[in-house]
N, C-alpha and C positions, 0 to 999 in steps of 0.2 A: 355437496356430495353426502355429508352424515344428514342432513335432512333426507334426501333420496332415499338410503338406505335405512329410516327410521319409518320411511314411511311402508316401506314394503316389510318391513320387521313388523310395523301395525296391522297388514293385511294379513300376515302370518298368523298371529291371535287372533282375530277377527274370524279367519277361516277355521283354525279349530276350535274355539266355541262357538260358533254354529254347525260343526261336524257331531261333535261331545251333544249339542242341544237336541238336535234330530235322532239321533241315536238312543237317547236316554227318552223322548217322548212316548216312543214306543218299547224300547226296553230298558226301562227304570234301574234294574237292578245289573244290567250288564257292566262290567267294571273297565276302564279305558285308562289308557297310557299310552303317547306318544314321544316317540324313541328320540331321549337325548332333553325334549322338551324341561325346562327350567332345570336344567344341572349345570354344569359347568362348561357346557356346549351353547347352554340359553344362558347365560348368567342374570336372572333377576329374579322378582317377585311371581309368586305364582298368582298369574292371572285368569287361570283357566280353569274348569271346575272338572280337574283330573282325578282317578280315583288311587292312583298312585304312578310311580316316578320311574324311571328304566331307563339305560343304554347296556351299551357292548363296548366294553374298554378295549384299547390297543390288542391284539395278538399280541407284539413286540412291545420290550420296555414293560409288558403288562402291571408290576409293581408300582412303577412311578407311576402309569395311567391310573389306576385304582385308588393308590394314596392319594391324590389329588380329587379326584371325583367321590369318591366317599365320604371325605369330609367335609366337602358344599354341601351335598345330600342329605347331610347328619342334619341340619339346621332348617332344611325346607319347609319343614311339620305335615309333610303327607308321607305314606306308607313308600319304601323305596326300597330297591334291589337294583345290582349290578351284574352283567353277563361277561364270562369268560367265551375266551374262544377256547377250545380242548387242543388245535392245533395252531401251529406259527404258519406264516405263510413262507419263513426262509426255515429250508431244512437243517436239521444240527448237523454234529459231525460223522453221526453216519447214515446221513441221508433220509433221516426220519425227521415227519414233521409235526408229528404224535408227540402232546404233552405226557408227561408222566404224573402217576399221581400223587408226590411230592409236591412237584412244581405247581399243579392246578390246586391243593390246597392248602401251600400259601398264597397264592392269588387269591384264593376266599377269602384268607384267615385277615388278609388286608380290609375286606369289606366287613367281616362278620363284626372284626371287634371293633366299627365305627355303629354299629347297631342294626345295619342292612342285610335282606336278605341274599341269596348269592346264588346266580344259576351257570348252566356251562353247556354251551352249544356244541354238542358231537355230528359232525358230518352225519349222512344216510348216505343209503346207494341211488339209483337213478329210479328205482322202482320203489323208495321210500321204506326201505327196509332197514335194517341196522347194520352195523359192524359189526358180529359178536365180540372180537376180539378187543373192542373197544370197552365192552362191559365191566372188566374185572375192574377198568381203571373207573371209569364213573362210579360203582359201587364204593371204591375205597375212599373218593372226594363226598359222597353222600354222607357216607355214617362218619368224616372227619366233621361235617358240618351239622347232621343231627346233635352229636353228642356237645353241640355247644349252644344249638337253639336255644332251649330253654331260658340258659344264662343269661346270652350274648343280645338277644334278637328284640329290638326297640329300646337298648339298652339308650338312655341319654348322656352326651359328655359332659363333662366336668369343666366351665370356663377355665382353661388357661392360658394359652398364647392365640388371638385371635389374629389370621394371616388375611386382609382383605385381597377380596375378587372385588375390584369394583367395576358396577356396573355402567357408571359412566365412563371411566376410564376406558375401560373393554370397548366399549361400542362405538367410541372416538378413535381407538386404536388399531383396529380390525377391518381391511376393506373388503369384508363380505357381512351376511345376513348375522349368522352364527358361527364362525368359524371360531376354530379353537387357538389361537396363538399367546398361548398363556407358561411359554419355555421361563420368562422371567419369576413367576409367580408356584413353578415346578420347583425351579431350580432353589429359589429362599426356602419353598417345604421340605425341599428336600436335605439341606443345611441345617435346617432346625428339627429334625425328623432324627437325622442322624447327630446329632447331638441330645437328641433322648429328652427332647420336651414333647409334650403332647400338647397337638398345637389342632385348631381348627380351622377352616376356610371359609369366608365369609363374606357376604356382600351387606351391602350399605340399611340395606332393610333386614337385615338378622341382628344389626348394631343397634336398629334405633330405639331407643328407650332400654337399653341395657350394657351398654358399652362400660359401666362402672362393675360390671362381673368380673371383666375380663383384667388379668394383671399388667397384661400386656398387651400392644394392639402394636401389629406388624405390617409398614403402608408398604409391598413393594413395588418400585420402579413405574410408578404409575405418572403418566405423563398431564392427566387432566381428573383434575376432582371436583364436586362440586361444591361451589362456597358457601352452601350453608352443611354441610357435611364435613366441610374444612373445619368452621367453626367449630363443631360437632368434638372433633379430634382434639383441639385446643382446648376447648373445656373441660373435656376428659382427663385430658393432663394436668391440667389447674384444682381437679376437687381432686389428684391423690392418684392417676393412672400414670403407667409408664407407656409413651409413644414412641416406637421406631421408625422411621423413613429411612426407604431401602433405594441407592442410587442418588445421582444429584439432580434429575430433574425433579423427585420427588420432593428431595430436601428444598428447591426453589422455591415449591411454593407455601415454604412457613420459615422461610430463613430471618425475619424481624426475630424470631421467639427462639433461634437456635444459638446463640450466643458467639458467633464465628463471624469472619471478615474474609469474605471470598475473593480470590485472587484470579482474575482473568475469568475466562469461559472454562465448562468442561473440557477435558481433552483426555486423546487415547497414549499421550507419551507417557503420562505416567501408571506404566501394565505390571507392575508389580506391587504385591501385598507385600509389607513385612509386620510379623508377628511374633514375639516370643523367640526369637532369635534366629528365626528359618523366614523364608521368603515364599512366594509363589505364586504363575502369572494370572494376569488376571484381563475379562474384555469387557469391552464397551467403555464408556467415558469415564472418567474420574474428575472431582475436583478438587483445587488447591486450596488449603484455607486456613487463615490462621486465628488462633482461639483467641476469643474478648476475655474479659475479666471473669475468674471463677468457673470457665470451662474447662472438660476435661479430657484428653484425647485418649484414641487407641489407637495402637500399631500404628504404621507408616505407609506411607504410597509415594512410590517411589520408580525411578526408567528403566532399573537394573536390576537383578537380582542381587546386587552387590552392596550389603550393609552401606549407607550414607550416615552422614549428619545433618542430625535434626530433618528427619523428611517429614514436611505433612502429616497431618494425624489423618488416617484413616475413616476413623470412625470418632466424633465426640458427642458430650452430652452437656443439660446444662439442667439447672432446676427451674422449674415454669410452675407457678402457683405451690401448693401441693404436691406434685408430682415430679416429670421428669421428659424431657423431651430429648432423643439423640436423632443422630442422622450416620447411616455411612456413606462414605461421599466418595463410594463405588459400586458395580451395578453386579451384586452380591450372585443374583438369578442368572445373569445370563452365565459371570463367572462359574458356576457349579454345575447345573445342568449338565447332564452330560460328560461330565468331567469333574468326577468327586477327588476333592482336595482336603490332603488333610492339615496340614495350614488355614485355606478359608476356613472349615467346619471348627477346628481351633480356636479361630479369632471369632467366628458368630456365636460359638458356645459360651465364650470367656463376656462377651460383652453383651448379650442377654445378660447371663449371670450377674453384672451389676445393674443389670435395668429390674431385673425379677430375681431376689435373692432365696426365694424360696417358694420351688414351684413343691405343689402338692407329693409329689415323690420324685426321687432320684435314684439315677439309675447307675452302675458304674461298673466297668467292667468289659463292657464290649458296645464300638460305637454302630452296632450291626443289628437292636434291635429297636423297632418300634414302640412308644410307649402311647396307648390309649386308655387316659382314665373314665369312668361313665360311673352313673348311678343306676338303679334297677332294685325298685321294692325295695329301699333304704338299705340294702348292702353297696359297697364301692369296691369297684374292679379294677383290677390295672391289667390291662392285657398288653401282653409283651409279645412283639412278633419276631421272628426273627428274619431279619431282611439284608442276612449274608449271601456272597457268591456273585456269580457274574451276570446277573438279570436284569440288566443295561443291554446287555451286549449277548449273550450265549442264547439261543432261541430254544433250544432243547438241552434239558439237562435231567440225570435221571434221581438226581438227589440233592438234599439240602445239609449241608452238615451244622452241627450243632452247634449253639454259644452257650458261654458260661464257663466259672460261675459269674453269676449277679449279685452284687450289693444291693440290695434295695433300702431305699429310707423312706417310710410314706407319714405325712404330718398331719397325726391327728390326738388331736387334745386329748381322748377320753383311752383307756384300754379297751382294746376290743374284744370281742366272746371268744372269739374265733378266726384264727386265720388258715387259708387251703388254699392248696393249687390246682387248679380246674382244667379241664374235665378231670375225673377219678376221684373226686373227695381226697387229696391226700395233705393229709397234716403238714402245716408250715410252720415249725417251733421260731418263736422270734422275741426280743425284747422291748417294753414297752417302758422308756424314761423320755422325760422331759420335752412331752407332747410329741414323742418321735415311733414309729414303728422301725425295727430294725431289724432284717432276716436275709437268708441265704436264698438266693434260685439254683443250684445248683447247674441246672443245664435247663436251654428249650431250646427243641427239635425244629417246633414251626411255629403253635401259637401255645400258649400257655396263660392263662388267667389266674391275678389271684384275689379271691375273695375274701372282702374285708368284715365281718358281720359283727354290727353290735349289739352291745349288751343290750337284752330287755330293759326297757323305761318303766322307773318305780320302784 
């Protein structure tokens, strides 16, 4: 059957590059993109000679839609944008189904500060005419996203937590062409999103030949990888990377190198996390396993919400070469998805944190905002989003309210010229010892950037 399906996945390329060919023979200069093609709807290599990248994220859920397709996109190397809807297709609470323009720009501000551009589909009438009353609100998501073009727009990220999409996994695991069933692979972004790493999504061809950038490499839940890609991951670990495997089928297949003694098969009895003295339930399979020599566990997994003795480690790790290799040996994505916990998000914070002791900035203060670092014309951005409120679940909403303050610490060796909070050029007074930057955010509304610029060389 995945033969079947790979073979009409090759007709699909096939057909648009010779769509793309005929088209460009006689008009060279006309620019093409087709919807969805190689993002996280295609997940792989771009094989087609596109002139840039596009889709239409969820109406619903639209945050976690964007977060997740944004940052595939980041890494593709052709020009790319993502389309909002302006409306939900379930009405809010009073019957409206009109976004407001709050809510559509943070839906930008998600794609802006991964370096894409960002459009918004407004309903017409049947005679192709406008809404007037729709205007005031497009104009005020316009000039929220002008005023950040400049900055924000092909800005590049900054390696630091890379989350793979992989693309053989995907395509083993999916019984259609392109479908999206990627809730495991939302739901780990979404745990490390909100614990305030900036993290990126990535497939197997965005790793090759640079996988030592990355401090961290994040496998979730992935049932089939490919073995010289395994390999790949392993040596990574060995010259000085920190490797996670997210779930126990993942953890399977490098369990020689994890330093654990597996007990029995997966199983669903044991549905609770314990962590730091609280508990919370959790789905999909877990496994039992007890630590070899010199490993080190986290939290517990366990049938009850009810403190035990000695449960199961959770989560362990062990030293492999240089580096570092753990496993959680629960299925962390399907666990959160959908069901933000703040226990899981807890224990994924706490235990990155010993995988990656020092990501580029930290953030503290509120676990509701987005952090995306990027480079741009040798200044460093940390764009902060703020991704409070009920936007899981509320389909219309007329406002965002605020977070902060923010501790920020961002680690960088030298003193900088200048630090500001973006858009507005406004001065960020901060302290510069022991290769640390240290300042105040007081508050961000929706997105807030701050610009890191340094000193003239010489």
């Amino acid at each position: 059957w995945f033969e079947f399906l790979e073979f009409h996945r090759n007709a699909f390329r096939q057909y648009l590059r010779h769509y793309i060919a005929e088209v460009k023979r006689t008009h060279p200069r006309f620019q093409l993109c087709s919807n969805w093609a190689y993002t996280d709807h295609m997940a792989e290599a771009v094989n087609a000679p596109l002139d840039f990248l596009s889709g239409d994220y969820s109406p619903e859920d639209s945050v976690n839609s964007a977060r997740l397709s944004a940052r595939y996109l980041a890494r593709q190397g052709k020009p790319w944008d993502l389309m909002a809807w302006s409306f939900s297709r379930k009405p809010g609470r009073d019957g409206t189904v009109q976004k407001s323009a709050p809510q559509l720009q943070r839906e930008a501000a998600v794609v802006v500060a991964l370096g894409g551009g960002f459009q918004a589909y407004f309903k017409q009438k049947r005679d192709g005419s406008i809404f007037d009353d729709q205007m005031p609100v497009m104009a005020e998501v316009a000039a929220f996203c002008r005023a950040r073009q400049t900055l924000c727009h092909r800005a590049e990220p900054v390696p630091q937590i890379a989350l793979l999409l992989s693309t053989a996994g995907h395509y083993r695991r999916i019984n259609g062409l392109f479908s999206r069933d990627l809730a495991p692979v939302s739901g780990a972004l979404q745990a490390l999103l909100e614990s305030q790493y900036s993290v990126e999504v990535v497939g197997e061809h965005m790793l090759a030949g640079r996988m030592a950038e990355y401090p961290l490499i994040a496998v979730p839940e992935w049932e089939h990888l490919d073995p010289n890609f395994r390999a790949d991951l392993l040596g990574y670990a060995r010259t000085g990377g920190s490797l996670l495997l997210i779930g126990p089928q993942t953890a399977a297949m490098f369990l020689t190198d994890l330093g654990v003694n597996p007990e029995g098969n997966p199983s669903t009895e044991l549905s609770h996390l314990w962590h730091d003295g609280a508990s919370a339930p959790i789905k999909g399979p877990a496994q039992r396993v007890a630590l070899a020599q010199d490993g080190q566990g986290f939290g517990g997994l366990q049938p009850t919400a009810t403190a035990q003795t000695a449960p199961p480690p959770a989560a362990t790790a062990a030293r492999l070469g240089k580096g570092r290799i753990a496993a959680m040996w629960f299925c962390l994505g399907q666990s959160y998805v959908g069901a933000r916990n703040e226990v899981v998000r807890r224990f994924t914070r706490d235990l990155v944190r010993a995988l990656f002791p020092e990501p580029i900035v930290e953030v503290n203060g509120s676990a509701d905002v987005d952090v995306c670092v990027a480079r741009k014309d040798g200044r460093l951005l940390v764009n902060l989003v703020n991704a409070s409120g009920p936007h899981q679940s509320q389909p219309i909403f007329d406002s965002v309210a605020s977070v902060g303050p923010l501790e920020i610490v961002i680690r960088q060796a030298s003193r900088p010229a200048r630090v500001t909070l973006e858009p507005g050029n406004r001065p960020l007074p901060f302290e510069h010892r022991d290769g640390q930057i240290r300042l105040v955010v007081p508050k961000v509304d929706i997105h807030d950037v701050i610009l890191v610029e340094p000193r003239p060389q010489g």
